[in-house]
N, C-alpha and C positions, 0 to 999 in steps of 0.2 A: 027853311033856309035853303036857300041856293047851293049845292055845293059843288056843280062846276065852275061859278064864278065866286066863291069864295076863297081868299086869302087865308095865307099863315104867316103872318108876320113875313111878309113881302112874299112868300113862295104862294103858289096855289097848288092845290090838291096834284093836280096834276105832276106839276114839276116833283114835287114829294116823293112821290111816286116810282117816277124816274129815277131819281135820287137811291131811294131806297133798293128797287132790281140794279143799277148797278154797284151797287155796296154787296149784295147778296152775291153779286157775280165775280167780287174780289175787288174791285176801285175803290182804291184805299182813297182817295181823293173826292169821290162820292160818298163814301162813309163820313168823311172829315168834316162835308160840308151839310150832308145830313144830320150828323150830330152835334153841329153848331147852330141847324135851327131848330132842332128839338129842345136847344138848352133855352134858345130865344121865345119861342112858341110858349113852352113850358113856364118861364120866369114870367112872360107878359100878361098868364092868365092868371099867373098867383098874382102878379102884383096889382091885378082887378081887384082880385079877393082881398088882398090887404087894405086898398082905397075904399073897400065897401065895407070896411069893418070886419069881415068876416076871419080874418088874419092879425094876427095883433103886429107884428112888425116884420120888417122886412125881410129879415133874416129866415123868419119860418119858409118867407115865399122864396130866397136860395134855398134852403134845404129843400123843400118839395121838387121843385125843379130840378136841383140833384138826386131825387129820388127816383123820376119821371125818366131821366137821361140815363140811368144805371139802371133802369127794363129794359128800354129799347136797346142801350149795349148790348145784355143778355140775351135779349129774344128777338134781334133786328134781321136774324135770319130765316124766323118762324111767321114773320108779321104778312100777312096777305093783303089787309085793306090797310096804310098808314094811317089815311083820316080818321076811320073809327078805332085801330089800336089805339090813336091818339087822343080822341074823344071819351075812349073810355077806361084808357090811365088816368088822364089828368083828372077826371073823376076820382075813379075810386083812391087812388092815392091822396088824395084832400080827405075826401072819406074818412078814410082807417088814420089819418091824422087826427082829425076832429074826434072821432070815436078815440083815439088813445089818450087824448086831451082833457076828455072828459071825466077817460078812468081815475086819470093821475091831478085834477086840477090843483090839489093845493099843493105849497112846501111846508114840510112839516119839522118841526124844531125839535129837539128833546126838550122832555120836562126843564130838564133840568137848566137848562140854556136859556127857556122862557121863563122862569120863575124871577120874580123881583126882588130885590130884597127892601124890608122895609124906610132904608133911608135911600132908594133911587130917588133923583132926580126926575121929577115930573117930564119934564124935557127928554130927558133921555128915553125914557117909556114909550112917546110918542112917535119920537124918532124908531123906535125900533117895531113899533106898531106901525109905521110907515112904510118899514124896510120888510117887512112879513108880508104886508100888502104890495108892494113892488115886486115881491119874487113870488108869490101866488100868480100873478098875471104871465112871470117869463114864462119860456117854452121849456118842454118837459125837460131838454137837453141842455139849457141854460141852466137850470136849478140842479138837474144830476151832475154836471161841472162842479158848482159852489159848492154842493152838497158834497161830493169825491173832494175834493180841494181842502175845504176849509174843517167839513166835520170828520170826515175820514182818514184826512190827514197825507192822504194818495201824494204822490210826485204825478209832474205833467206824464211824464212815460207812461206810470200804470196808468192814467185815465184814461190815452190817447190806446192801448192796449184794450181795456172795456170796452171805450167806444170804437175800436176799429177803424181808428180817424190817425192823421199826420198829428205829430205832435204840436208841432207849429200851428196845425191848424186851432187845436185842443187851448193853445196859450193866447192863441187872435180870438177867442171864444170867449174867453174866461176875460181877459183886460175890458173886451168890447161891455161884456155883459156889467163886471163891476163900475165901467163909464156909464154907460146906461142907468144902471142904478144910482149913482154919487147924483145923475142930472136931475133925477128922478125925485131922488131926496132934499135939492136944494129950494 
């Protein structure tokens, strides 16, 4: 690959660059615009990965890209080459996603919650084997929501406290995700 004449979602290597030594040098206005194409850069590659399947929805590919955007925050004054910090964030942050994905892939029910009783409703069983199967597939932090929420019993506050998130964010999370599933299940 070429990469004086490659592109970053409309910047090129270059300009990035530039961008980047004057944020280092205090231009809050260069940082500004720096770290609104790292959010773009970042979002555009996950949202590769989610079109190839490699993502299961969208949302994972906001969170990475907010994962991606809160390095270069932290260490945007340590960074020498942009292109390859950036080549090789977006990487390993997909990475250690996928590798955390795999440790945790199922939702797991208490016994006691999955047991049937003998006059269930055949219907109902399906459905709820449907719903087991829906939330094996969400993202680790979709299913820690439900799970904090509904088996824990948490208020939005503690969850948003666990997860180190806005609480608003924590409750756009949780509605989005149980839409997701209602559409899932219909």
């Amino acid at each position: 690959m070429d990469l004086q004449n490659f592109t970053y979602h409309n910047f090129s290597g270059e300009e990035l660059e530039k961008l980047l030594h004057l944020s280092v040098s205090g231009d809050s206005k260069s940082f500004t615009n720096l770290s609104n194409a790292i959010r773009r850069i970042s979002f555009n590659y996950y949202k590769i990965k989610h079109k190839s399947g490699k993502l299961q929805n969208i949302e994972d590919a906001e969170d990475l890209a907010n994962n991606v955007y809160l390095s270069f925050a932290e260490q945007y004054h340590k960074i020498e080459n942009i292109e390859h910090w950036l080549r090789r964030v977006l990487f390993l942050v997909f990475v250690n996603w996928y590798k955390k994905g795999k440790k945790h892939p199922h939702f797991e029910l208490d016994e006691a919650r999955n047991e049937s009783a003998d006059n269930t409703d055949p219907e109902i069983t399906l459905d709820s084997a449907k719903a087991v199967e829906i939330m094996n597939n969400l993202s680790e932090k979709k299913r820690n929501i439900i799970q904090m929420r509904f088996w824990e019993g948490l208020k939005f506050s503690e969850i948003a406290e666990k997860l180190e998130k806005n609480e608003d964010a924590v409750k756009k999370m949780l509605y989005r995700t149980l839409q997701e599933i209602k559409e899932k299940l219909e």
